[in-house]
C-alpha positions as CSV (number, residue, x, y, z in Angstrom):
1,X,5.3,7.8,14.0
2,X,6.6,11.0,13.0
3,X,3.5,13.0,11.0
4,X,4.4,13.9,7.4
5,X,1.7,16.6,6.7
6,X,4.0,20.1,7.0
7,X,6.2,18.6,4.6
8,X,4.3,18.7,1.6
9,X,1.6,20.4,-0.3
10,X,-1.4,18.4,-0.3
11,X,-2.5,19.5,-3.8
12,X,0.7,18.4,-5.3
13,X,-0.4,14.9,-4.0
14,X,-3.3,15.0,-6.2
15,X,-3.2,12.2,-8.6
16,X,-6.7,11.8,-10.1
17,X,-9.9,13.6,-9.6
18,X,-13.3,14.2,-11.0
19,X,-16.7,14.9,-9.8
20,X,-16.8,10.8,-8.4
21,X,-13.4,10.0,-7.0
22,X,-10.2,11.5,-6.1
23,X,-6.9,9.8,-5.5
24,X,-3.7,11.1,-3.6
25,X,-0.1,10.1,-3.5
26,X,-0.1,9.0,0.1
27,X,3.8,9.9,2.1
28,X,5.2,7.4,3.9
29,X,4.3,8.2,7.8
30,X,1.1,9.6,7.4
31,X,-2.1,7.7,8.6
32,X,-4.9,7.4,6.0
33,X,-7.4,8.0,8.2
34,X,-7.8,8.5,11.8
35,X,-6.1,7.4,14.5
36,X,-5.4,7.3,18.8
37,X,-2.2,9.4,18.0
38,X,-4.4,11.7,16.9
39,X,-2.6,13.3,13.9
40,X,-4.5,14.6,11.0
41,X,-5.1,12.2,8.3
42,X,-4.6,11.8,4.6
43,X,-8.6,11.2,4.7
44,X,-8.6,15.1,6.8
45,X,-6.5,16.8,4.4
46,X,-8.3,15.6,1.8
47,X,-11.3,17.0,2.9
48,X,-9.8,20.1,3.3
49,X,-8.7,20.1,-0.3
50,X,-12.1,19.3,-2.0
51,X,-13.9,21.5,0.4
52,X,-16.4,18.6,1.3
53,X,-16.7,15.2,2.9
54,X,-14.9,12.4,0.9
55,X,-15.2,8.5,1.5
56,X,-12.6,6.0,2.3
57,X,-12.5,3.1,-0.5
58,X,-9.6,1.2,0.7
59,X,-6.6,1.5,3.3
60,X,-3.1,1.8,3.3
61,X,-0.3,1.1,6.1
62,X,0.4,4.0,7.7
63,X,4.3,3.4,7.4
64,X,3.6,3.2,3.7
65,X,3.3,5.4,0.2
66,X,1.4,5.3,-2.9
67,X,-2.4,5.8,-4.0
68,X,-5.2,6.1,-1.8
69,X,-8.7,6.6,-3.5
70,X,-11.4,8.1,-1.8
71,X,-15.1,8.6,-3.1
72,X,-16.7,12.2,-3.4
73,X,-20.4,11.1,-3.5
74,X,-22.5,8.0,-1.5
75,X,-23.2,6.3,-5.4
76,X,-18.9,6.6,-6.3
77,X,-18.5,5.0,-2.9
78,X,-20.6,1.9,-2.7
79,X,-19.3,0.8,-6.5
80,X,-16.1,1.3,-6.0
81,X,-17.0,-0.5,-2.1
82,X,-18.7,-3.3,-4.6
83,X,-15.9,-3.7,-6.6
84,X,-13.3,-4.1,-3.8
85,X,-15.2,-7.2,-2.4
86,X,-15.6,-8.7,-6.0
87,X,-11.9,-8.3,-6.2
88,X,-12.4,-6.5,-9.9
89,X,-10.1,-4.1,-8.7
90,X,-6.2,-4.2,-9.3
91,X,-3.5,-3.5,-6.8
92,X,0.1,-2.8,-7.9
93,X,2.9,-2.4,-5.2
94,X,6.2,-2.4,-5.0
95,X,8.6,-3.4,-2.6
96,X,12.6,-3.5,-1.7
97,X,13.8,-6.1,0.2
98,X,17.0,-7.1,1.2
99,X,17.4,-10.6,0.6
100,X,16.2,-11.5,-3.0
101,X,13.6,-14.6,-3.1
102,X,14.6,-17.9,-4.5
103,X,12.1,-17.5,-7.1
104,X,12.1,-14.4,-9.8
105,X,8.4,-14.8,-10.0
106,X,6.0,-17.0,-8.1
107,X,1.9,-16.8,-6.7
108,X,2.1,-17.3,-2.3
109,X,-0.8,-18.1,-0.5
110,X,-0.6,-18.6,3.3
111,X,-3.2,-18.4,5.9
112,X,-3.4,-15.4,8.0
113,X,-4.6,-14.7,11.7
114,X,-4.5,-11.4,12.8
115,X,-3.2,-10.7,16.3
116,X,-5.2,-8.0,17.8
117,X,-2.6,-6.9,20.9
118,X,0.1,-7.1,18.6
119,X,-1.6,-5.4,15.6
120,X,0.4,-8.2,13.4
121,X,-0.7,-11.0,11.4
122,X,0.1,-14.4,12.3
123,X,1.3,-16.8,8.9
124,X,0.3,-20.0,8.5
125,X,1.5,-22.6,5.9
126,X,-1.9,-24.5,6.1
127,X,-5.3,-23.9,6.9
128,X,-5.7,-22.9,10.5
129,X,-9.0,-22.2,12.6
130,X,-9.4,-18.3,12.8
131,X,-6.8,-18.1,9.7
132,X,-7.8,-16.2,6.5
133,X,-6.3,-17.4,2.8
134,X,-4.0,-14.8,1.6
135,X,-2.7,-14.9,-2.1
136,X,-0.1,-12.6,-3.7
137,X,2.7,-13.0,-6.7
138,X,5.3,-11.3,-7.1
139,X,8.1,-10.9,-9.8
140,X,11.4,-9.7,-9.5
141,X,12.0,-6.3,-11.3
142,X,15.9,-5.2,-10.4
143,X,18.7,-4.7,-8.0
144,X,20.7,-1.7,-6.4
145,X,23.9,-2.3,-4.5
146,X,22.0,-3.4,-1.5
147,X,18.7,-3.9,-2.3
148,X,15.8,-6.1,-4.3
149,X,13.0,-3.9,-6.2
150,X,9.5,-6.1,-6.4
151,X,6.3,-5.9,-7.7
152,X,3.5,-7.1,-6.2
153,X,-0.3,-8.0,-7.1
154,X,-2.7,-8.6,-4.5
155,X,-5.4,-11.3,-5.2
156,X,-7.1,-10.9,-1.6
157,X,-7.2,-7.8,0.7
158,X,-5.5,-9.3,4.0
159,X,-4.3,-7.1,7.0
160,X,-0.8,-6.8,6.4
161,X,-0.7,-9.4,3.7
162,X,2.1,-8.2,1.8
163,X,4.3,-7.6,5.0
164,X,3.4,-10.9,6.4
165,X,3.6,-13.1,3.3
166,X,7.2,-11.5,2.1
167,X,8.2,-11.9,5.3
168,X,7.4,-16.0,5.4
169,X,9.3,-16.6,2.5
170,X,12.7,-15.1,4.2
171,X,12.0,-11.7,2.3
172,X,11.0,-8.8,4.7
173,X,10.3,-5.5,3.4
174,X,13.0,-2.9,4.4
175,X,12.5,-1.2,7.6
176,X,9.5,-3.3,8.8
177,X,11.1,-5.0,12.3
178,X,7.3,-6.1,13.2
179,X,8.0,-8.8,10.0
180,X,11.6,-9.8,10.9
181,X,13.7,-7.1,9.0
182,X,17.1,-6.5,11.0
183,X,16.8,-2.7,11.8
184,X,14.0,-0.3,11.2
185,X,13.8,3.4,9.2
186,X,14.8,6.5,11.2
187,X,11.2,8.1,10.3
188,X,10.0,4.7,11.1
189,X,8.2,4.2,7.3
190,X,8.8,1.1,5.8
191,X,9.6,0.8,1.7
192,X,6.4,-0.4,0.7
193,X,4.4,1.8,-2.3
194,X,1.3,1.3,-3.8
195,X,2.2,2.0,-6.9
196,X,-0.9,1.4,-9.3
197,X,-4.9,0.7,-9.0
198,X,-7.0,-0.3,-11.6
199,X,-10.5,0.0,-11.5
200,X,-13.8,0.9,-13.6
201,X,-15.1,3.9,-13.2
202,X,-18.1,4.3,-11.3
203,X,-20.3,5.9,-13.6
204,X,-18.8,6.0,-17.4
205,X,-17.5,2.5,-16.6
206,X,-14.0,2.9,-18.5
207,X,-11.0,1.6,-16.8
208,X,-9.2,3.7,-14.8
209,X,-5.6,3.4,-14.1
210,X,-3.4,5.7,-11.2
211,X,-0.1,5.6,-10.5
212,X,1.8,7.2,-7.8
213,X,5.4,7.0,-9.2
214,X,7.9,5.7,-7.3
215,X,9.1,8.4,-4.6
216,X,12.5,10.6,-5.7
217,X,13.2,11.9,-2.0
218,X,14.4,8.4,-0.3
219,X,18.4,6.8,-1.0
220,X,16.9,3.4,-1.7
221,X,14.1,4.3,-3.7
222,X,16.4,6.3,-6.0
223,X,19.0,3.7,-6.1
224,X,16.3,1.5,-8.3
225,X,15.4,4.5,-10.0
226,X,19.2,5.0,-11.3
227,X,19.0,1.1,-12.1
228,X,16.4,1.8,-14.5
229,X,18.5,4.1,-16.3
């Protein structure tokens, strides 16, 4: 996958910082952290930007956009780690897709086994040996000529739950061929965006809300945009 990071300045991607945590709007294309193609990371910029070590909170598919929060001390890192796995913290996407679901609004859960040589995640209907539950709802937010705009909550923190769930309900998101959609993106992103994350903040213990706003650069995105209007 092509690597985004000459096509943008990283501290225009700067979406919330402090002496704790800082978040960044992530482009489609670029991996969060490391990985064997070798290109430099969101996780690597980042560093370079703060000038210090930062920790990685949560991830983000590499063909997708939107906030990535990483921690900036060992203390900010295992609360916001704590409230991850109590599932206290709330993720916001959004998604186009094609074909629009039968339902405006619903809550999925499907079992999920991921497939290691295929780096995909295997749906199931029921519970299945191996299989992890996966729960999700989604509502219907508007339409462009060719295209579905959805938001999406995540209850549980699956590999590619999103992808895979959409998907088994007939809806793949835009450009991802691993889940069934027709024909992939020419930069090989997919139009997935994590649009908002809610948390408490690790040491004042407010609530903390980001939000990467919806990108302005892509046709599809756009068209929603123009929707809107």
């Amino acid at each position: 996958m092509q690597n985004k990071e000459e096509e943008f300045d990283i501290g225009e991607r700067v979406l919330y910082k402090n002496n704790q945590l800082i978040a960044f709007d992530k482009p489609a294309g670029l991996p969060v952290t490391s990985d064997k193609t070798g290109d430099r990371s969101m996780e690597q910029l980042g560093q370079i930007y703060c000038k210090s070590n930062i920790g990685l909170i949560h991830r983000l598919d590499r063909p997708a956009s939107g906030v990535v929060l990483f921690a900036r001390n060992d203390k900010a890192l295992a609360t916001l780690n704590e409230q991850f796995k109590d599932r206290k913290v709330e993720k916001v996407y959004l998604a186009a897709v094609a074909k629009r679901p039968e339902e405006d609004e619903a809550t999925l859960v499907h079992y999920l086994k991921r497939q290691g040589r295929s780096n995909k995640s295997q749906v199931y209907e029921q519970a299945e040996a191996g299989a992890k539950r996966a729960e999700l709802s989604y509502r219907y937010l508007t339409s462009s000529e060719r295209y579905h705009l959805l938001e999406v909550r995540l209850h549980t923190g699956r590999h590619h739950q999103i992808r895979a769930q959409l998907s088994a309900i007939g809806s793949p998101i835009k450009g991802d061929v691993k889940y069934g959609f027709r024909r992939g993106n020419r930069d090989r992103s997919i139009h997935l965006h994590a649009w908002r994350l809610n948390f408490q903040h690790p040491v004042s213990g407010e609530r903390v809300s980001i939000e990467a706003p919806m990108p302005t650069d892509d046709p599809v995105w756009a068209g929603f945009q123009h929707e809107e209007e």
